[in-house]
SEVEXTOR-125070 format. One record per residue (C-alpha): residue number from 0; chain; y, z, x. Coordinates in pm, 1 decimal, decimal comma, m for minus. Each point is the difference from the previous one (the first is absolute). Layout:
REM SEVEXTOR-125070
<site><selum>NUM</selum><zaro>A</zaro><Y>Y</Y><Z>Z</Z><X>X</X></site>
...
***
This chain:
REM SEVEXTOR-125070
<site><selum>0</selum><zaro>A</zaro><Y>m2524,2</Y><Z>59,2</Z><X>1364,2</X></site>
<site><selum>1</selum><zaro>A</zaro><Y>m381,9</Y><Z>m68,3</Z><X>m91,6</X></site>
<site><selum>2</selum><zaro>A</zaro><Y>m78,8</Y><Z>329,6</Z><X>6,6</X></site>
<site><selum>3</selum><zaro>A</zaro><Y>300,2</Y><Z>96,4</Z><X>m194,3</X></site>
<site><selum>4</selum><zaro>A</zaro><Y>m117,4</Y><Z>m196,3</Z><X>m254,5</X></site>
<site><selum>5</selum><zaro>A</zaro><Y>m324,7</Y><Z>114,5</Z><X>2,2</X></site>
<site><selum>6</selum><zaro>A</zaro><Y>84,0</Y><Z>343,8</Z><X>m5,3</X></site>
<site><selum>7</selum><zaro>A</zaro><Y>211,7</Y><Z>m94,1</Z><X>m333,3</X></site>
<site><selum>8</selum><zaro>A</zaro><Y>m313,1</Y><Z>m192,7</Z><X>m174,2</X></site>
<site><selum>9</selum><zaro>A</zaro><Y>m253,5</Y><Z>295,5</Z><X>53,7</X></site>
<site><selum>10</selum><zaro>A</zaro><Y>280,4</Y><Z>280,8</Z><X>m123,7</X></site>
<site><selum>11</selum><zaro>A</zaro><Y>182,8</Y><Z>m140,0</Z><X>m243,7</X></site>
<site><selum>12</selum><zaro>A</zaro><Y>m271,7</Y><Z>m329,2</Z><X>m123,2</X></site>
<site><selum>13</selum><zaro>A</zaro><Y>m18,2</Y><Z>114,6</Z><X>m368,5</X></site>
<site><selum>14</selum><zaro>A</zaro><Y>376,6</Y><Z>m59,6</Z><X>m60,5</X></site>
<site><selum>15</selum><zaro>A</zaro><Y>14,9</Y><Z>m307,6</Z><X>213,1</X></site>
<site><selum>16</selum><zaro>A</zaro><Y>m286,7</Y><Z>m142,3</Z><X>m241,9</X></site>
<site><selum>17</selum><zaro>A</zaro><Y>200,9</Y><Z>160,1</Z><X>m299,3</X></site>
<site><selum>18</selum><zaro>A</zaro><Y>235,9</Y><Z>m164,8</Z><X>74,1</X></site>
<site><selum>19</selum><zaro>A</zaro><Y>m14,9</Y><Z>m326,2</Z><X>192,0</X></site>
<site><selum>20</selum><zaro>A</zaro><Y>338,7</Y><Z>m65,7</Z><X>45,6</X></site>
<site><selum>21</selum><zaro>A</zaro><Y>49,4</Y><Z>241,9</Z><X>288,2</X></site>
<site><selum>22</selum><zaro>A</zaro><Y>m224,5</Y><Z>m214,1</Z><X>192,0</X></site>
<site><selum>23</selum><zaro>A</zaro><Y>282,9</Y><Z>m281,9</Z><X>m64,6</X></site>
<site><selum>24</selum><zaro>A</zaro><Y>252,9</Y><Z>219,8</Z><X>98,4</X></site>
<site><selum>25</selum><zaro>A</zaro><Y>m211,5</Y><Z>80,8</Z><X>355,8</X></site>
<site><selum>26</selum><zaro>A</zaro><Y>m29,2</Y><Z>m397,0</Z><X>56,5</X></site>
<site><selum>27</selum><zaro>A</zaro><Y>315,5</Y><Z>1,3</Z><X>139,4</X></site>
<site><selum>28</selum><zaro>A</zaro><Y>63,9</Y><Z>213,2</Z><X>252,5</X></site>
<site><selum>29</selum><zaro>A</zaro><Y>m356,4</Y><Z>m53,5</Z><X>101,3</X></site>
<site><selum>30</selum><zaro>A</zaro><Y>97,6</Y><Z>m376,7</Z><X>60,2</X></site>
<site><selum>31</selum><zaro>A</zaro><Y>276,8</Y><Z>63,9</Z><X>153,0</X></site>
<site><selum>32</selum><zaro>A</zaro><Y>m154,8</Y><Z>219,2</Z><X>268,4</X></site>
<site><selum>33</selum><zaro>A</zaro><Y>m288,2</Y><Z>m270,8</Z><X>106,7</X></site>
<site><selum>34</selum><zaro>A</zaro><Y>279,5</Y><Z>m269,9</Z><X>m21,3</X></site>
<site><selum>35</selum><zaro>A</zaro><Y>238,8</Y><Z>187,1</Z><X>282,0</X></site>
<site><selum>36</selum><zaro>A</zaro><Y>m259,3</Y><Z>116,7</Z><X>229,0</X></site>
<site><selum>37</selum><zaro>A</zaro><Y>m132,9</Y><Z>m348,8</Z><X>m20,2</X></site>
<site><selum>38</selum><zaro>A</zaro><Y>352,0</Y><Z>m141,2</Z><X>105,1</X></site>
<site><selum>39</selum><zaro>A</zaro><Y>32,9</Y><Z>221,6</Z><X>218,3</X></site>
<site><selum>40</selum><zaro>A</zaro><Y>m347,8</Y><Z>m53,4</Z><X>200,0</X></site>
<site><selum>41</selum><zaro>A</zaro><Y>62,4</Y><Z>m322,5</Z><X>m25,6</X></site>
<site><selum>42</selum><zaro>A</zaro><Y>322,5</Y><Z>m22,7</Z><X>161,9</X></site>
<site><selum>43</selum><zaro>A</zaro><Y>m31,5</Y><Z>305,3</Z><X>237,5</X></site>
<site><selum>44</selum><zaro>A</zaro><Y>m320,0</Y><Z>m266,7</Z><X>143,3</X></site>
<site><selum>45</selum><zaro>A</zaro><Y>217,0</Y><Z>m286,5</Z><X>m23,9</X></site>
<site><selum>46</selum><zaro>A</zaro><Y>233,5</Y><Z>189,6</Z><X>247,2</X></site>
<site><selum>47</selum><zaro>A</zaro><Y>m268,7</Y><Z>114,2</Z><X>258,4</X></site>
<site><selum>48</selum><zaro>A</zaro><Y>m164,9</Y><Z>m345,7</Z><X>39,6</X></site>
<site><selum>49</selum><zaro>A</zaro><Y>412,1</Y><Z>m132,1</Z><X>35,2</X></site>
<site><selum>50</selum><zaro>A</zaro><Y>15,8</Y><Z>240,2</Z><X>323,6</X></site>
<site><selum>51</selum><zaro>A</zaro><Y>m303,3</Y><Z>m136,0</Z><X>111,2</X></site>
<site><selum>52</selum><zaro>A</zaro><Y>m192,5</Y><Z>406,6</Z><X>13,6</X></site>
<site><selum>53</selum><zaro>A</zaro><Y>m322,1</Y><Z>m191,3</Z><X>m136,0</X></site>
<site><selum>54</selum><zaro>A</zaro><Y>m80,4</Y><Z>m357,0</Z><X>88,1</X></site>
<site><selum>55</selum><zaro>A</zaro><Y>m22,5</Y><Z>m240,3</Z><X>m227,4</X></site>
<site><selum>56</selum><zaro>A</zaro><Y>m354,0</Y><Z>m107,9</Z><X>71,7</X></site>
<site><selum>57</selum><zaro>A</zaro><Y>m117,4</Y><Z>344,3</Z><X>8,7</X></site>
<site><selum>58</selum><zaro>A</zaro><Y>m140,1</Y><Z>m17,0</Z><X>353,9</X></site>
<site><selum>59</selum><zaro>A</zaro><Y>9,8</Y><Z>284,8</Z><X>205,2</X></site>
<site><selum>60</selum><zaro>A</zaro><Y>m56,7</Y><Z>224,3</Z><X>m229,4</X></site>
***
């Protein structure tokens, strides 16, 4: 998704500073993305340390 971005800001960065609502309208989805894989990570650890695959403490690692 970064480097989709990216690749949008070197193409296409005269219109996006034309016109700075786009930027706005890329907030979004943007947001959205980070907030789900965060949930996800988050509860996709939450699940592995409940079955006990990594101890708590960290030892024996």
């Amino acid at each position: 998704m970064s480097l989709t971005i990216g690749t949008i800001f070197t193409s296409q960065g005269g219109i996006i500073v034309e016109n700075p609502r786009l930027l706005a309208l890329m907030e979004i989805p943007v947001i959205t993305f980070y907030t789900i894989n965060l949930g996800v990570g988050f509860a996709v650890g939450g699940v592995v340390l409940s079955l006990a695959l990594v101890p708590p403490d960290g030892e024996g690692l």
